[in-house]
C-alpha positions, 0 to 999 in steps of 0.5 A: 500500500501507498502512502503519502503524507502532507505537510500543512501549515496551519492554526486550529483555531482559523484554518478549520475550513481551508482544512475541510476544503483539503481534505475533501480534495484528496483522491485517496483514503485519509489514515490519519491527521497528526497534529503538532502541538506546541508546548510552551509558552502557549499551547497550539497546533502549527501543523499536521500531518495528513497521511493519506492511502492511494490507490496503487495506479496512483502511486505512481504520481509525483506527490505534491511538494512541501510548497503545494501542500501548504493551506494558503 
């Protein structure tokens, strides 16, 4: 099975919807969002994870790069 993972830039508290928006846009099966929490001084997440599963005639595509996959 092949995964992809993106990287995405992001406040929990503001970006909910753009999140939605990419989430929705993928071709393949979300596995996992992994937030990165920040623990001092305030806690917040900067970034997820989002693991996706494609299809196996989709793995042969180019993954977006780091700069494609951030929510602008």
């Amino acid at each position: 099975m092949p995964y992809r993972v993106h990287h995405l830039n992001m406040r929990m508290t503001r970006d909910e919807d753009r999140l939605a928006r990419f989430l929705n846009s993928l071709d393949g099966e979300v596995v996992a969002i992994i937030p990165n929490v920040t623990p001092v001084p305030a806690t917040y997440v900067d970034f997820v994870l989002v693991v996706e599963k494609v299809a196996e005639e989709a793995s042969g595509r180019q993954a977006p790069d780091r700069a494609t996959a951030q929510l602008a």
